[in-house]
FIGU-888688 format. One record per residue: residue number from 1; residue in three letters; x, y, z of N, C-alpha, C in turn. Coordinates in steps of 0.2 Angstrom, whole numbers. Layout:
BEGIN
   n res  n_xx  n_yy  n_zz ca_xx ca_yy ca_zz  c_xx  c_yy  c_zz
 NUM ala     X     Y     Z     X     Y     Z     X     Y     Z
...
END
This chain:
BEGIN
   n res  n_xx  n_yy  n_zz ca_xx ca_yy ca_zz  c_xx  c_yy  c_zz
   1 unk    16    53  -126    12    53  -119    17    56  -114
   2 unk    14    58  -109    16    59  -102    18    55   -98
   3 unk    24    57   -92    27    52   -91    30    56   -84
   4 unk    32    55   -79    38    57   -72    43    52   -77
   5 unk    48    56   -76    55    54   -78    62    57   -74
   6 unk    67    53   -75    72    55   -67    79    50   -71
   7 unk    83    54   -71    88    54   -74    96    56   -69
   8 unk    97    61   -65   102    62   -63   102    54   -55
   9 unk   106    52   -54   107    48   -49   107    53   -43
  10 unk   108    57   -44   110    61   -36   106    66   -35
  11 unk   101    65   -37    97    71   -38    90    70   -33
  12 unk    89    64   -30    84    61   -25    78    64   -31
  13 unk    72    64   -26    66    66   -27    67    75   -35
  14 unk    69    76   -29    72    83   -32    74    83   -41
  15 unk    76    77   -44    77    76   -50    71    74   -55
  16 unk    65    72   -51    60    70   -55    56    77   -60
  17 unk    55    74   -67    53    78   -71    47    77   -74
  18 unk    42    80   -77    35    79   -82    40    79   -89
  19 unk    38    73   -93    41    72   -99    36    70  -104
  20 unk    37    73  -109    36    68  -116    40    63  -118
  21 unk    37    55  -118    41    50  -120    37    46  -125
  22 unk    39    39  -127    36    38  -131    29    31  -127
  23 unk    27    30  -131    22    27  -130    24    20  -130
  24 unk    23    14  -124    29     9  -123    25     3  -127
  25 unk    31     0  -130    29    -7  -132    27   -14  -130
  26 unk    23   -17  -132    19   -22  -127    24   -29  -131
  27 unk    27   -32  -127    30   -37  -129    27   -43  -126
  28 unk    30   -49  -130    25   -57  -128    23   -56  -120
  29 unk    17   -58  -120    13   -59  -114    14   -51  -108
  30 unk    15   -46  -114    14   -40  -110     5   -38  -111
  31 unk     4   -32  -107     1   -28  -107     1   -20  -109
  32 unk    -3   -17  -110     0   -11  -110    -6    -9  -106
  33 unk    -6    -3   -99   -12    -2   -97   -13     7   -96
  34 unk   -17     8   -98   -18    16   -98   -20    16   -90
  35 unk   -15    19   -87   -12    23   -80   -18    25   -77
  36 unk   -22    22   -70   -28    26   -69   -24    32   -61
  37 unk   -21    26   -58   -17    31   -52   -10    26   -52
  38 unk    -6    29   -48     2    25   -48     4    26   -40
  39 unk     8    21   -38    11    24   -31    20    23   -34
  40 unk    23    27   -29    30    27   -29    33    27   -23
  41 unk    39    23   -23    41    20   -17    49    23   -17
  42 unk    50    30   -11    54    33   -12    61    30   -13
  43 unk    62    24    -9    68    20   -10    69    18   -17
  44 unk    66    20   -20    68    15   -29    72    18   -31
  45 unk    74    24   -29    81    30   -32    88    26   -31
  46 unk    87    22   -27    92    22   -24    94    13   -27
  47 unk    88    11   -30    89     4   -33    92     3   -41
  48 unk    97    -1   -41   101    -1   -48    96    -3   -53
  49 unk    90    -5   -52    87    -6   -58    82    -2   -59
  50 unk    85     5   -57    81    11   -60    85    13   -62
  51 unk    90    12   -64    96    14   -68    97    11   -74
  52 unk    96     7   -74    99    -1   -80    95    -4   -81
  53 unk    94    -7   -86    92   -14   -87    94   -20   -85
  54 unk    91   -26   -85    94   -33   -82   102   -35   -86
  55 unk   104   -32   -92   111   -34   -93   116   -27   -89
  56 unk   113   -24   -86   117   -18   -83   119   -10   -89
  57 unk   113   -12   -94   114    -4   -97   111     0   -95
  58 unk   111     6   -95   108    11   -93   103    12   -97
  59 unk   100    14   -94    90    16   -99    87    22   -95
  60 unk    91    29   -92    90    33   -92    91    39   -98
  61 unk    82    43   -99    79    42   -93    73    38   -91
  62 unk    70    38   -84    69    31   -83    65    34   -82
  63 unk    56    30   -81    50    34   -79    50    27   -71
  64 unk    50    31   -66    48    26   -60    42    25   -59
  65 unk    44    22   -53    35    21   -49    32    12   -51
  66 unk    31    10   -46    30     2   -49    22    -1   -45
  67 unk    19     3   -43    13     1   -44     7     7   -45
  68 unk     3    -1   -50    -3     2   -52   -10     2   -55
  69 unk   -15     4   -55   -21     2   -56   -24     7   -62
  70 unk   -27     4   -69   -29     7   -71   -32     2   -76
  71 unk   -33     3   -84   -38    -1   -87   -34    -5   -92
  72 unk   -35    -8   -97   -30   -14  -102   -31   -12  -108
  73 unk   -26    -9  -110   -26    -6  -117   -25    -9  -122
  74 unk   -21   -14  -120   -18   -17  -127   -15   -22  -124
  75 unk   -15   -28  -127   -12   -37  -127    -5   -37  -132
  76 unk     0   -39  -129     5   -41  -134     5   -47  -133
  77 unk     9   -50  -140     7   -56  -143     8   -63  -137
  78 unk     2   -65  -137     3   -72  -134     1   -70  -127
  79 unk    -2   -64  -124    -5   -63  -118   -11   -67  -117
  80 unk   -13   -70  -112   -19   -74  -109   -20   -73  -104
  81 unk   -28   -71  -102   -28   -72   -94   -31   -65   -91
  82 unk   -33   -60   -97   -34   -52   -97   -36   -51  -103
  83 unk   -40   -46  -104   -42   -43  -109   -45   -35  -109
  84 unk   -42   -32  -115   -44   -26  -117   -52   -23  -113
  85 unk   -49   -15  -111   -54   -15  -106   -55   -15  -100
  86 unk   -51   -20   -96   -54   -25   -91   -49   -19   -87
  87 unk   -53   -18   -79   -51   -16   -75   -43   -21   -71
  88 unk   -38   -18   -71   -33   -21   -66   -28   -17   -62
  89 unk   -24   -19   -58   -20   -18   -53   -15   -21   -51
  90 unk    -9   -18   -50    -4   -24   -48     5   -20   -48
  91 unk     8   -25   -49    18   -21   -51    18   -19   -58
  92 unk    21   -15   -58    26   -13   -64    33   -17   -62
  93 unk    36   -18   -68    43   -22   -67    49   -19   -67
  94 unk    53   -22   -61    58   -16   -57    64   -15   -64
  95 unk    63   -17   -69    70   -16   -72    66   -12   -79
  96 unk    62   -10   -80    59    -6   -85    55    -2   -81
  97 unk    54     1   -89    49    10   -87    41     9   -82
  98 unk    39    13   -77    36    12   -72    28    16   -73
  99 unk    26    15   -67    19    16   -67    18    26   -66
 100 unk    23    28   -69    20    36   -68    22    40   -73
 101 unk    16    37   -77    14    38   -85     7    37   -85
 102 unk     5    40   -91    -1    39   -96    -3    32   -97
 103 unk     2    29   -99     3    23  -102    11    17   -96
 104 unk     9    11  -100    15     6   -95    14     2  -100
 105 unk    19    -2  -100    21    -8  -102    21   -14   -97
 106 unk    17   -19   -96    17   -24   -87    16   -30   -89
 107 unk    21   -34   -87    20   -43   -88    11   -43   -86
 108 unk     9   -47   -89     2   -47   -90     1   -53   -81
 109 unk     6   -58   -80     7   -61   -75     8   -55   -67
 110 unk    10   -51   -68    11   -45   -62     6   -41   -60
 111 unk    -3   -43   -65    -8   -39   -64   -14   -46   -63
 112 unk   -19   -41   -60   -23   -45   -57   -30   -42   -58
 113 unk   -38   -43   -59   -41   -41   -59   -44   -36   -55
 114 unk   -46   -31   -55   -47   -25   -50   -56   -25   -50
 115 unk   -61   -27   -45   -66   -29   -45   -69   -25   -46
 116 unk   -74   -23   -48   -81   -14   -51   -80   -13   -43
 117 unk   -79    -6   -43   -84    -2   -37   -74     1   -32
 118 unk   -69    -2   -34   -65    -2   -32   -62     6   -33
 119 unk   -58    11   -30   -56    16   -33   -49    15   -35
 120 unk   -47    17   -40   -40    15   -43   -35    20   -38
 121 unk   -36    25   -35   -34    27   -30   -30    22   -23
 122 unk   -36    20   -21   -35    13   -15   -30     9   -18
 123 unk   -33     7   -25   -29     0   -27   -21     1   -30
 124 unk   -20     8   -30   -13    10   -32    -9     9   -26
 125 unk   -13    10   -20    -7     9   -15    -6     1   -12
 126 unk   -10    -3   -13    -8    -8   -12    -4   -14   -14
 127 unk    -2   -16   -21     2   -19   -23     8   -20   -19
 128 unk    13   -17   -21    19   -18   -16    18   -20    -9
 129 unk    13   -14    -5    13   -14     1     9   -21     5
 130 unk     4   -22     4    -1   -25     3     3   -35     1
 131 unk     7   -35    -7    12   -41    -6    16   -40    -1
 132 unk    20   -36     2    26   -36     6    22   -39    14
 133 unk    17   -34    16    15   -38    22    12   -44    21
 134 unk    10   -48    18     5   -55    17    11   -60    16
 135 unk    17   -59    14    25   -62    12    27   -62    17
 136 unk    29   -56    23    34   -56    26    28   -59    34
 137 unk    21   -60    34    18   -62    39    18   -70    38
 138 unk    15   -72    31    13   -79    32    18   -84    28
 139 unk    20   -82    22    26   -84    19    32   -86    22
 140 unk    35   -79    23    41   -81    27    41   -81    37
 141 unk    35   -78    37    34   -77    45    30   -84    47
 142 unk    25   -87    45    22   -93    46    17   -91    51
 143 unk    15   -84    51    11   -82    55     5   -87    56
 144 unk     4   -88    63    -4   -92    65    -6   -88    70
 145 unk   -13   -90    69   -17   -88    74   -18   -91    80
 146 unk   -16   -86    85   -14   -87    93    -7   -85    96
 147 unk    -5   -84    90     3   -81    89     3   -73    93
 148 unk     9   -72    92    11   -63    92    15   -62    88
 149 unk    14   -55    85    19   -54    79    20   -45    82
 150 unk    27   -44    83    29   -38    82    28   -33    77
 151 unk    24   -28    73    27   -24    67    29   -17    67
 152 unk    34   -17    66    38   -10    67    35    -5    60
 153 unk    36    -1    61    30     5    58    24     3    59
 154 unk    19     4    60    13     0    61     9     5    56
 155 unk    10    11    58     7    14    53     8    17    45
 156 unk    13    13    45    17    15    39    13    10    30
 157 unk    14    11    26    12     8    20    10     0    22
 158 unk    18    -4    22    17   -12    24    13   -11    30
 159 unk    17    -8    36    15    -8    44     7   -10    43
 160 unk     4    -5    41    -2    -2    43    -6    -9    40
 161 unk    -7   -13    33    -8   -15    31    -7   -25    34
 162 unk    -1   -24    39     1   -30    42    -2   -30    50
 163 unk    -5   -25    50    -8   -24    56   -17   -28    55
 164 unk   -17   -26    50   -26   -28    48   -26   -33    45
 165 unk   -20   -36    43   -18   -46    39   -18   -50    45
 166 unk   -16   -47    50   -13   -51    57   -19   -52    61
 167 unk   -21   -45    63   -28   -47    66   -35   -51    64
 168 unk   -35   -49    55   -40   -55    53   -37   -65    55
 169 unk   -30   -65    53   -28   -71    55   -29   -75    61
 170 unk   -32   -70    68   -32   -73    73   -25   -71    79
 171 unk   -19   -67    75   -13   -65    80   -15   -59    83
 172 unk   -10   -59    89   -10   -53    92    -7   -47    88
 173 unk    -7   -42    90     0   -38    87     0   -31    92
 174 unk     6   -32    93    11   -27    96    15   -22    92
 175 unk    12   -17    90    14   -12    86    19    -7    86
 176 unk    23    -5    84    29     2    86    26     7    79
 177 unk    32    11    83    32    18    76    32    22    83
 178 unk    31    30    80    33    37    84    25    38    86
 179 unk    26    42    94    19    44    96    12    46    93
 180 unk    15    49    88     7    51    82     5    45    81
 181 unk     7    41    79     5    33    77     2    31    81
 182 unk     2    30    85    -1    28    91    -9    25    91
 183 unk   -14    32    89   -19    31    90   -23    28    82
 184 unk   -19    27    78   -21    25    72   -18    15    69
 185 unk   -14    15    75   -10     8    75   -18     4    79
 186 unk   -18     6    84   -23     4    88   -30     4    86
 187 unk   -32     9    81   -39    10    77   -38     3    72
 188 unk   -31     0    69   -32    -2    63   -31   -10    67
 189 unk   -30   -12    74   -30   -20    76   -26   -21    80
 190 unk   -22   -15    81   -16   -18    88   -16   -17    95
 191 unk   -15   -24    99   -19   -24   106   -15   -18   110
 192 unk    -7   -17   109    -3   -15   113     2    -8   106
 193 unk     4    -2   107     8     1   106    13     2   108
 194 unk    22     2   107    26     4   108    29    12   105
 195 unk    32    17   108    33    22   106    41    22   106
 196 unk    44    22   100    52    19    99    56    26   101
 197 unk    51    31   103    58    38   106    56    38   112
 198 unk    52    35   116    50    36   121    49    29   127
 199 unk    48    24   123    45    17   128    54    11   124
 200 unk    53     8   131    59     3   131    55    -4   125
 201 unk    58    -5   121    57    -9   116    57   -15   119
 202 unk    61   -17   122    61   -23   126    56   -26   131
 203 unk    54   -21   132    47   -21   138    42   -23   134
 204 unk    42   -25   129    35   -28   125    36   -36   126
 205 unk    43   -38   127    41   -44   128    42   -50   122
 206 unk    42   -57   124    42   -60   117    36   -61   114
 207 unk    40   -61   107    34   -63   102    37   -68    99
 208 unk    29   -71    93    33   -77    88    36   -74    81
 209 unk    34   -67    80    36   -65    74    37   -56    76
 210 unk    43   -56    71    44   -51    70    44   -46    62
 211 unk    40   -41    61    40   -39    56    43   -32    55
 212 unk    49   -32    53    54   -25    52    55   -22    45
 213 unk    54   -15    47    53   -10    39    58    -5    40
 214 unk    63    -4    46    63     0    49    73    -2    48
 215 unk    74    -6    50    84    -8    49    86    -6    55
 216 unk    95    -4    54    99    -3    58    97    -5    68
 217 unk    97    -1    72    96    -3    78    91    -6    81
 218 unk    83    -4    78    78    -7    80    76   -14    76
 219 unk    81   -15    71    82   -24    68    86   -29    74
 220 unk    92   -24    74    98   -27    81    94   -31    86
 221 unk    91   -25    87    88   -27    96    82   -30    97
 222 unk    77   -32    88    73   -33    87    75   -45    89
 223 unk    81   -44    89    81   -53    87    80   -53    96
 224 unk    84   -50   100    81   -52   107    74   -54   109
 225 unk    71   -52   105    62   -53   105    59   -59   102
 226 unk    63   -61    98    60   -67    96    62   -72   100
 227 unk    55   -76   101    55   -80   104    59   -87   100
 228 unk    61   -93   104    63   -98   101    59  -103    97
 229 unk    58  -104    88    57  -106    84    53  -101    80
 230 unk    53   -94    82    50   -91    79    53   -85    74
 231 unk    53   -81    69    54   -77    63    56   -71    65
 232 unk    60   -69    64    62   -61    61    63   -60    54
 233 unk    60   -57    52    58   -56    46    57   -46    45
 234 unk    63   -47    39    65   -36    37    65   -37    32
 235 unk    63   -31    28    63   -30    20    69   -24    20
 236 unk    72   -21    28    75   -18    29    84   -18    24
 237 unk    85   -23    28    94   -26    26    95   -34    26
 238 unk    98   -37    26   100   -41    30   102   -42    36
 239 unk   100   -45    40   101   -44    50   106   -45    51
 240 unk   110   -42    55   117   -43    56   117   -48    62
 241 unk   109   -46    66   109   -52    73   106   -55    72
 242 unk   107   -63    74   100   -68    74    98   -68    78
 243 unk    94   -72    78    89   -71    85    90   -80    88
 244 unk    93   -81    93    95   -88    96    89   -93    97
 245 unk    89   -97    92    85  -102    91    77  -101    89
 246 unk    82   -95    83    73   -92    78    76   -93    71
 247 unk    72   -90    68    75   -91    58    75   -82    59
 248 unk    79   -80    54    80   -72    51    78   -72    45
 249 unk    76   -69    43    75   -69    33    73   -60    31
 250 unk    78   -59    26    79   -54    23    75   -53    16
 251 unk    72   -53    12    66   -52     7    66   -49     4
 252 unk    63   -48    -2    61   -41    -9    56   -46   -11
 253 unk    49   -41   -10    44   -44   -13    44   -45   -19
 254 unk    39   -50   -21    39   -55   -26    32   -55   -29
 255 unk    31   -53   -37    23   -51   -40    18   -60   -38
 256 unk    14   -58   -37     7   -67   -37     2   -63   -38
 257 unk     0   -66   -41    -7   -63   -46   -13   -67   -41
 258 unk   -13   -72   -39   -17   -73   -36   -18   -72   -27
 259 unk   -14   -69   -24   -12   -66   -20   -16   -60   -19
 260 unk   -13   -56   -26   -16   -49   -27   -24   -51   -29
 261 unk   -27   -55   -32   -34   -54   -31   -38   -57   -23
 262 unk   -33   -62   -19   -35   -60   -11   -36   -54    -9
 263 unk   -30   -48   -10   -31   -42    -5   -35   -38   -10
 264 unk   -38   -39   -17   -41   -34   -20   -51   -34   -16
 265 unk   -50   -42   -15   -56   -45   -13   -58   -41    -6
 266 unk   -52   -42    -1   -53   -38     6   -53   -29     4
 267 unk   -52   -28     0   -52   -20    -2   -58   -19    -4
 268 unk   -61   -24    -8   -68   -22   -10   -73   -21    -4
 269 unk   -74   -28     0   -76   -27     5   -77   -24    13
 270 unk   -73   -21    10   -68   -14    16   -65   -17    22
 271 unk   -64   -23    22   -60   -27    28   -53   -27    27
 272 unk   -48   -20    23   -44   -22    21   -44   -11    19
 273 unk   -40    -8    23   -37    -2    21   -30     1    20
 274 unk   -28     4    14   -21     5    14   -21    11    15
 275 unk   -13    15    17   -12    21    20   -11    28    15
 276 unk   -16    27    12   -18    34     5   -18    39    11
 277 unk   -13    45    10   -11    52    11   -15    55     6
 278 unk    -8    61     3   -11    65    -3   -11    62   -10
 279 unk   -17    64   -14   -16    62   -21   -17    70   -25
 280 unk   -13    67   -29   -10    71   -33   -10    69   -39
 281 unk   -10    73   -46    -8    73   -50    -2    73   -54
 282 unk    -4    71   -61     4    68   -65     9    75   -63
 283 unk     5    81   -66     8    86   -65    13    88   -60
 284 unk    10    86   -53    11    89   -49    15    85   -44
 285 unk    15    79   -48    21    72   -44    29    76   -44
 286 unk    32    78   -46    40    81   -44    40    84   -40
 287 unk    34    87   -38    34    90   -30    29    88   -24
 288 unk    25    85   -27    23    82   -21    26    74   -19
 289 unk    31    70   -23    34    66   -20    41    67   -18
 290 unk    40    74   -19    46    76   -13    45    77    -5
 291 unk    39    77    -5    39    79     2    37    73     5
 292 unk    38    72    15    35    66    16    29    69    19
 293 unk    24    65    21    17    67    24    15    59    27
 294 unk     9    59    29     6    53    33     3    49    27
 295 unk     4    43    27     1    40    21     5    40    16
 296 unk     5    34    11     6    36     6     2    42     1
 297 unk     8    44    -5     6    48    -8     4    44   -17
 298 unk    -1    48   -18    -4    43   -24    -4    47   -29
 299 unk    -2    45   -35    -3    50   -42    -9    49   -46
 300 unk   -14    52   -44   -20    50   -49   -17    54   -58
 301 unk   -19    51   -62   -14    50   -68   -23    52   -72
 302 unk   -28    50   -73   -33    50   -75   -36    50   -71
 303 unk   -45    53   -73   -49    50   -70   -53    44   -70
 304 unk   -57    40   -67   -59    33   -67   -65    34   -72
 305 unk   -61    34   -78   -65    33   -84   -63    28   -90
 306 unk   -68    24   -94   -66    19   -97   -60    21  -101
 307 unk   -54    18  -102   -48    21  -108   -52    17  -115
 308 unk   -50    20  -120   -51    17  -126   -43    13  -129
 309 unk   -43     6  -128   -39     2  -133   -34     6  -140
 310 unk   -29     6  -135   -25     8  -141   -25    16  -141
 311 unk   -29    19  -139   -27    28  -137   -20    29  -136
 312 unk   -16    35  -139   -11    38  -137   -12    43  -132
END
C-alpha cells in the first residue's frame, strides 16, 4: 500500500516521502481502517515517538499523521464495540505508524463512530483539535457558563474550535491571534478580539480561564490575566509563571471515544466547524504539508466510497 513516510530527523516537512510499505497488522483489540482523509500535526516531527517505539527503538521509516476518518476494514482478535464497514473517526497512536496511508492499524478504543452525511474531510480535522479544546476548556479549565475564557490563536485548529465549545457553554470569549484573524474569530463567537502585534494584551482584562496554544511570552504574561481561583491552561510548555492564586496545567491530549462521538454529533449538526484550509491528496502531501496556509491542511487519501474488508 501507499503511505507518507519521513525518516531523516532533521529534515522537517521537507523529508516526507510517498512510499510503498507494507500493509499493517491489526493486533488485539485493534483496527485496521482504510484511510478516507488524514490530518497532520506539523509539531509531530519534532516528538520522540515518531522516532521510536514505546521501548525507545527506532521504527524509522515512520508513516506520520495521527488523525483520521475513514471506514473498518478489519477486526483484530478480541475487538468489540465496531464493526467491518462501519464509518469512523478518531487518533492514530502516537508511538506507531499514522493516519497518512491507504490503510492504519488503531486501538479500536481511539475511534468513534462517524454519523452518515458527515465528510471524512471535516471529520479528519477534528480529532486532535477538537479533544484538545473540549480538555483544556472543561476538563482541566472547569469552564462555566458566565465565565470568561481567554484563547490565544482563536483562529487557529484547537483556537477556532474552543471559540465555538465556549460560546455554546454559555462563556464569554476574548480572542487573540494576528489582524487577519480578527474578522473570522468574531464570525465563529468571540465578543472582543486582541491583535498580539498591535493591541496591549493586558488591556483585555481579567478572565476565569485561559487557553494557550501559543508558549514563550504570550503564556508569561498570559498568568497576570488570570483572575484568582481560575485556570491557565497550554498545550504549549509547561509555564514557567503561575498565575497568583490560579491553577497552571500543562497537557497532551488524551483519546475518549465518547467525547469524540459528542463533537462528531455537533459536526453533524453544523453547530460545530473545524478549520479545513487546503485538501490534498496522498500524492501531493510532501508538499503541501510543507507549506503553512489558513486552516488546516487535510490529506484526502480516497474518495467517500464504501472500502471493501480486507482490500490491499
Amino acid at each position: 500500500m501507499q503511505a507518507i513516510t519521513v525518516q531523516d530527523r532533521d529534515a522537517g516537512t521537507a523529508g516526507l516521502t510517498l512510499s510503498e510499505v507494507p500493509y499493517p497488522h491489526a493486533a488485539e483489540n485493534d483496527v485496521v481502517v482504510r484511510v478516507h482523509a488524514a490530518g497532520f500535526t506539523r509539531g509531530e516531527l519534532s516528538w520522540p515517538a515518531t522516532w521510536t517505539d514505546r521501548a525507545g527503538r527506532d521504527r524509522t521509516p515512520s508513516v506520520p499523521g495521527h488523525e483520521l476518518s475513514g471506514v473498518v476494514a478489519e477486526l483484530g482478535y478480541g475487538t468489540t464495540g465496531l464493526t467491518v464497514g462501519q464509518r469512523v473517526f478518531g487518533m492514530a497512536d502516537w508511538a506507531r505508524d499514522g493516519s497518512l496511508a491507504e490503510y492504519t492499524a488503531v486501538e479500536a478504543r481511539n475511534l468513534a463512530p462517524l454519523p452518515a452525511g458527515v465528510d471524512h474531510v471535516a471529520a479528519a480535522a477534528l480529532p486532535i483539535s477538537g479533544l484538545t479544546a473540549w480538555q483544556a476548556l472543561f476538563d482541566h479549565g472547569r469552564l462555566a457558563a458566565g465565565q470568561t475564557v481567554m484563547v490565544h490563536g482563536a483562529a487557529g485548529s484547537v483556537g477556532s474550535i474552543a471559540v465555538q465549545l465556549a460560546r455554546e457553554a454559555g462563556a464569554r470569549v476574548v480572542a487573540t491571534g494576528r489582524a487577519r484573524d480578527r474578522d473570522t474569530a468574531l464570525r465563529l463567537g468571540a465578543e472582543t478580539f486582541v491583535d498580539l502585534e498591535n493591541d496591549r494584551l493586558e488591556d483585555a482584562g481579567q478572565v476565569d480561564v485561559v487557553l494557550d496554544v501559543i508558549g514563550g511570552e504570550i503564556l508569561d504574561r498570559s498568568a497576570a490575566l488570570v483572575r484568582a481561583g481560575g485556570t491557565l491552561v497550554t498545550i504549549a510548555a509547561p509555564p514557567t509563571v503561575t498565575p497568583a492564586h490560579a491553577r497552571a496545567v500543562f497537557f497532551v491530549v488524551e483519546p475518549d471515544r465518547t467525547r469524540l462521538a459528542d463533537l462528531a454529533r455537533r459536526l453533524a449538526d453544523g453547530s460545530l466547524t473545524p478549520a479545513v484550509g487546503e485538501v490534498r491528496t496522498l500524492a501531493e502531501a510532501p508538499e503541501a504539508l510543507g507549506r503553512r496556509g489558513h486552516g488546516r491542511t487535510i490529506i484526502r487519501v480516497v474518495d467517500d466510497v464504501p472500502a471493501e474488508a480486507g482490500s490491499r
